[in-house]
C-alpha positions in Angstrom: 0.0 0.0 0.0 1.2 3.6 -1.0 -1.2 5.0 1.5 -2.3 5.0 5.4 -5.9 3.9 6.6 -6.5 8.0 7.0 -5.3 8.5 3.6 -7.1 5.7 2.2 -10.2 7.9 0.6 -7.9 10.4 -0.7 -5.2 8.3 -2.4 -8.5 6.6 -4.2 -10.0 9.5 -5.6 -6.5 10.6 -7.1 -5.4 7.4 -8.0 -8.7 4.4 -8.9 -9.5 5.6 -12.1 -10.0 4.5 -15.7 -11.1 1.7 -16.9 -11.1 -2.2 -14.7 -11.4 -5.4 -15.5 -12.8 -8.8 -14.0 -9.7 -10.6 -14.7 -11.0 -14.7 -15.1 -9.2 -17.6 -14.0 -7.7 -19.6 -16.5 -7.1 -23.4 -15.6 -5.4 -26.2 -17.6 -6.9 -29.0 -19.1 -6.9 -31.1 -15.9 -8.3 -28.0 -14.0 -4.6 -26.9 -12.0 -4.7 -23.0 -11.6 -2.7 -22.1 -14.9 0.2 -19.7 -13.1 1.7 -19.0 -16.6 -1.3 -18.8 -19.1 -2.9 -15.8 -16.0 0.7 -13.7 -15.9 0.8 -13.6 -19.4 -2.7 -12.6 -19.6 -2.2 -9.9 -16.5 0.8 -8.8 -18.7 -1.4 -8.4 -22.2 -4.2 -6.4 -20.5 -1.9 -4.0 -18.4 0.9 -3.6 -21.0 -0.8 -3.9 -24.4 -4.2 -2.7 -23.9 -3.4 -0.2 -20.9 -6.4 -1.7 -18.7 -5.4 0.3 -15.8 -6.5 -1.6 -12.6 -7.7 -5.2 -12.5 -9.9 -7.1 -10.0 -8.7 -10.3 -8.9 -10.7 -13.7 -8.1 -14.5 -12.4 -8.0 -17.1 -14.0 -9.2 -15.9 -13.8 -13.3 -12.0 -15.4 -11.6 -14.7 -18.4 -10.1 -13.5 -17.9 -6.5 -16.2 -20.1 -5.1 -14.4 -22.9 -6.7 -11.1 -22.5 -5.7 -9.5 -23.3 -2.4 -8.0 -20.7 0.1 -4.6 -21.3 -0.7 -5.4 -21.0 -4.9 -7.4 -17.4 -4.0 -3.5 -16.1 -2.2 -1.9 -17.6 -4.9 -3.9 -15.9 -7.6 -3.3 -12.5 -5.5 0.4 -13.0 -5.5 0.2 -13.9 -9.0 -1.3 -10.8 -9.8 0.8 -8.6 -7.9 4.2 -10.0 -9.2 2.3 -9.6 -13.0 0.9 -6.3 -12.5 3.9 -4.6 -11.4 4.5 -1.4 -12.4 1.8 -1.4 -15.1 -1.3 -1.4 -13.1 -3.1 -1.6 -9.6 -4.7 -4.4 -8.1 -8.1 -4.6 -6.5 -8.7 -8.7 -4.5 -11.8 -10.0 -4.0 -12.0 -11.0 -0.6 -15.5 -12.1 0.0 -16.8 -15.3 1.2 -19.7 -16.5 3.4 -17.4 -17.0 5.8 -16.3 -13.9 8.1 -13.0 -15.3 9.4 -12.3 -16.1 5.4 -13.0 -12.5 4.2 -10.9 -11.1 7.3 -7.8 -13.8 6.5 -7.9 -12.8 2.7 -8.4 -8.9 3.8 -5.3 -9.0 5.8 -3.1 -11.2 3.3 -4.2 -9.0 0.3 -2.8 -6.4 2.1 0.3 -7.6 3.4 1.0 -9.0 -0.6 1.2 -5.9 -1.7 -2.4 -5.3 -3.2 -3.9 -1.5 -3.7 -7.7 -2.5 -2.7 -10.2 -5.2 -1.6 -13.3 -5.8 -2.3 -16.0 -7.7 -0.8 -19.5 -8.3 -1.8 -22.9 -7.9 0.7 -23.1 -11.5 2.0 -26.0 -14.1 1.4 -28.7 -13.6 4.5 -31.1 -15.9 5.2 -33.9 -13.4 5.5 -35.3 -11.2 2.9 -35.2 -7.7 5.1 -34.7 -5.3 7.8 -30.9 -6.5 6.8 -29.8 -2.6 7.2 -28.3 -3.4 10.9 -26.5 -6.6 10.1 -24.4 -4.9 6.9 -23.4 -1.9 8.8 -21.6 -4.5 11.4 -20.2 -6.6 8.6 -18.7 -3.8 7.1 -17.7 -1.8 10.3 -16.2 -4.9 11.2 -14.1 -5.2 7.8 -13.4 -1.6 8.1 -12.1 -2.0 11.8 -9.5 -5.2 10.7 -7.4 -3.9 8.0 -6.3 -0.6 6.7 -6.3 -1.4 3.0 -8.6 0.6 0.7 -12.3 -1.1 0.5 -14.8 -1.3 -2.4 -18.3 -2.5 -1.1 -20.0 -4.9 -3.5 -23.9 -5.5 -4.0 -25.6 -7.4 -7.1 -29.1 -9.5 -6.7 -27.1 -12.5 -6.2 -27.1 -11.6 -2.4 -30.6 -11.9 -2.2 -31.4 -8.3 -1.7 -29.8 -4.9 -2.9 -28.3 -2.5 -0.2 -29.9 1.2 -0.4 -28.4 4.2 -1.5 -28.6 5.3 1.8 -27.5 2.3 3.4 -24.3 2.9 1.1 -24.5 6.1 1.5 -23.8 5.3 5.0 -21.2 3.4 5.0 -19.6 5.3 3.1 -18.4 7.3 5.8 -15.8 4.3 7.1 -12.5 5.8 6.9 -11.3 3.1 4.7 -13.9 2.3 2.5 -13.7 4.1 -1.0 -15.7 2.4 -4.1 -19.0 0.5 -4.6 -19.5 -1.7 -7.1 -23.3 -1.2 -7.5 -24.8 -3.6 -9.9 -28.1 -1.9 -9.7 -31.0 -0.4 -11.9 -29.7 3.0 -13.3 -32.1 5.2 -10.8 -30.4 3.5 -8.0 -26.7 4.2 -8.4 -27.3 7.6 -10.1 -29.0 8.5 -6.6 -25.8 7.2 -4.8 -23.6 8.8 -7.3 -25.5 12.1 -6.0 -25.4 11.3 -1.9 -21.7 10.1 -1.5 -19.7 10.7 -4.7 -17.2 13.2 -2.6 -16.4 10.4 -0.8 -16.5 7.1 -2.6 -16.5 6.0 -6.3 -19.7 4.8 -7.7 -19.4 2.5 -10.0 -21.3 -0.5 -12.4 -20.0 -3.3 -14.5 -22.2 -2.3 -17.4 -20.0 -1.4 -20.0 -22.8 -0.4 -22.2 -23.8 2.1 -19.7 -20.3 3.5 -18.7 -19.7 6.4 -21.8 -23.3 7.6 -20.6 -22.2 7.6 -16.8 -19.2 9.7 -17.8 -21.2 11.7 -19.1 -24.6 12.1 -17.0 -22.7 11.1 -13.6 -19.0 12.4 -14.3 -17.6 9.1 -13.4 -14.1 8.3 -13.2 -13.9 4.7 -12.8 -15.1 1.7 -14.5 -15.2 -1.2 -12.2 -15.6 -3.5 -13.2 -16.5 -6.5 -15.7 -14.4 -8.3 -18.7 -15.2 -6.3 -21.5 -11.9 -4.6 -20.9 -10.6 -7.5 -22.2 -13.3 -9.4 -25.0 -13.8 -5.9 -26.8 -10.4 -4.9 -27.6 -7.0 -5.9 -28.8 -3.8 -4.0 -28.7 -4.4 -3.1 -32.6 -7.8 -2.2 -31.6 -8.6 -0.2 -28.2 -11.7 1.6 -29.0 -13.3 1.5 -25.7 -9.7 3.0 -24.4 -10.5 5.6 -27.1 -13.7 6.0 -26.0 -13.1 6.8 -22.6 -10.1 9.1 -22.9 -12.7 11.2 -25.7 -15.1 11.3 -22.7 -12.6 12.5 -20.6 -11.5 14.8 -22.5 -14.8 16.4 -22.9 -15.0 15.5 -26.7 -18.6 13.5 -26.2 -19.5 13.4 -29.6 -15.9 11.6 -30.3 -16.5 9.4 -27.8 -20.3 8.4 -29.0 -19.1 7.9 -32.3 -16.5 5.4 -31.6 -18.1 3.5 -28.8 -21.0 3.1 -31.3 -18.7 1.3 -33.4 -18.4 -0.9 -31.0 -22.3 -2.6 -31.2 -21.1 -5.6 -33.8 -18.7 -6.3 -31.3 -21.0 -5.9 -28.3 -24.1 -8.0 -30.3 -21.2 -10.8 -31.4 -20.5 -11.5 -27.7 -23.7 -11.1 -26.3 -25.8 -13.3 -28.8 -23.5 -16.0 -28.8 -23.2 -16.3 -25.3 -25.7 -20.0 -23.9 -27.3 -18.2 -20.6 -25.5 -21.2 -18.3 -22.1 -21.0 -19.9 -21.0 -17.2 -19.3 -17.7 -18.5 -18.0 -16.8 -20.9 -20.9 -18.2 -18.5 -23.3 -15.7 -16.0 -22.4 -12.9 -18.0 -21.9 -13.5 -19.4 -25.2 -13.5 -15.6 -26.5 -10.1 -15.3 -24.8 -8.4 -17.9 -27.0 -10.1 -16.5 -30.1 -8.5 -13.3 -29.2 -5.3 -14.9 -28.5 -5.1 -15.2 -24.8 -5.2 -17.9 -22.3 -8.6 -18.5 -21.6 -8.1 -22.3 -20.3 -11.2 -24.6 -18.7 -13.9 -23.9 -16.2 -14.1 -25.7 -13.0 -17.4 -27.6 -11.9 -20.0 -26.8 -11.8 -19.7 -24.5 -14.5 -20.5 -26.2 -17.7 -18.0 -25.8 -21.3 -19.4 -24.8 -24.5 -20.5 -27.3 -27.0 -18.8 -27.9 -30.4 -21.7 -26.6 -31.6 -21.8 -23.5 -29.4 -17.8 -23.0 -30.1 -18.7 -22.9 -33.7 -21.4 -20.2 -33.8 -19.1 -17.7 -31.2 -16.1 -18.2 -33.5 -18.2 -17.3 -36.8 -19.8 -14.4 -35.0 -16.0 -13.1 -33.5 -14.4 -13.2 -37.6 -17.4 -11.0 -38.5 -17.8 -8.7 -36.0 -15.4 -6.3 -36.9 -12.4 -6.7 -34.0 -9.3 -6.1 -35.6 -6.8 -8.7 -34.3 
């Protein structure tokens, strides 16, 4: 860390920025965490396509099927890769407190910039205001590192804006990812933006909350990585034309981007989201590797269909 816990809201609004990625897990045919095939990939996206910051073992890296020991390896991994070149943010959560707390303190001793840990599954369906406040207080209390908050409607429930809002006056807590309806993070974006990033992993709706919002941070999903090449970085142009205040620059070429987008999102079987993209990987010439149960593989049939759509959709490679 390049910061204190007091300095830990300040050093993220000068320094998370840009665009993030949802870095996957690649693993070998006989499903051993592939060490060489995920630092070259670290390397590609950091060096080659200039992804700035990249979020380690969440959901898209398939954390919940790899052991505690694989989760610190894949956060050395990605520290050793990263370098110079890029920050690190760890996913840390688990339904397990003293797990979240173990990886929390390990990131941070390893050398990572952030953690990040998702609301928890709760086995009742509301008044869960309470509880979260003491999950993340107790987070908060434990390390020192930077903190992104997490909620999607895979927890069962969506925190509040205010509930966020709220929380977001921990001294170390800095960035949400809010995977929410629009009118939900926008209102967040209003409350606590001078002290936290808001962000969403919709990269269809990130020129427009550059824009609308004045957002500064994409964070995070794996377009990053499926849209572009390093001959071919429109979403990197995209969001430096945003940036720059040149909007209708910026609409232009992220509208040139829809075969692209329409390629990977039709092709894409709604069980197989994991093998889908690590298949898009190897098309693109990276490691994408298998998918550990129960995640399923794509079908010959399925592989066929993706790779036709990918040679017509317009990606140079």
């Amino acid at each position: 860390m390049d910061y204190t816990r007091s300095e830990a809201k300040a050093y993220a609004q000068a320094n998370m920025k840009g665009i993030w990625a949802a870095a996957l897990t690649p693993f070998t045919e006989d499903h051993r965490l592939d060490e060489d095939g995920f630092r070259e990939n670290v390397r590609h996206w950091t060096q080659e396509l200039g992804i700035e910051g990249l979020f380690i073992s969440g959901k898209q890296g398939e954390f919940v099927s790899m052991s505690l020991e694989e989760r610190k390896r894949t956060l050395d991994l990605a520290v050793e890769a990263t370098g110079d070149h890029g920050q690190t943010i760890m996913s840390c959560s688990d339904q397990n407190m003293d797990v979240v707390l173990e990886l929390a303190q390990y990131a941070q001793d390893a050398g990572a910039d952030y953690i990040v840990v998702h609301a928890p599954i709760l086995h009742f369906s509301e008044a869960q205001d309470e509880t979260l406040a003491g999950y993340y207080r107790t987070i908060s209390e434990s390390v020192d590192i930077g903190i992104a908050m997490w909620s999607h409607p895979d927890s069962g429930y969506l925190m509040s804006p205010q509930l966020c809002n709220r929380l977001a006056d921990l001294e170390n807590v800095v960035a949400i990812k809010y995977s929410v309806p629009r009118p939900m993070y926008s209102e967040l974006s209003v409350l606590a933006s001078d002290r936290i990033h808001v962000c969403t992993a919709s990269e269809k709706e990130w020129l427009d909350n550059i824009i609308e919002l004045d957002w500064k941070l994409y964070l995070c999903s794996s377009p990053p990585f499926l849209l572009q090449t390093a001959k071919d970085r429109r979403m990197h142009e995209y969001t430096q034309a945003a940036f720059d205040g040149r909007f209708d620059d910026a609409k232009r070429i992220s509208a040139s981007l829809d075969p692209v987008r329409k390629a990977l999102k039709d092709t894409r079987p709604p069980e197989k989201p994991h093998a889908h993209q690590k298949y898009w990987q190897e098309l693109l010439g990276q490691v994408g590797g298998r998918v550990r149960a129960p995640l399923l593989e794509l079908t010959d049939a399925e592989k066929a269909a993706t790779r036709e759509a990918f040679e017509n959709c317009g990606l140079e490679v």
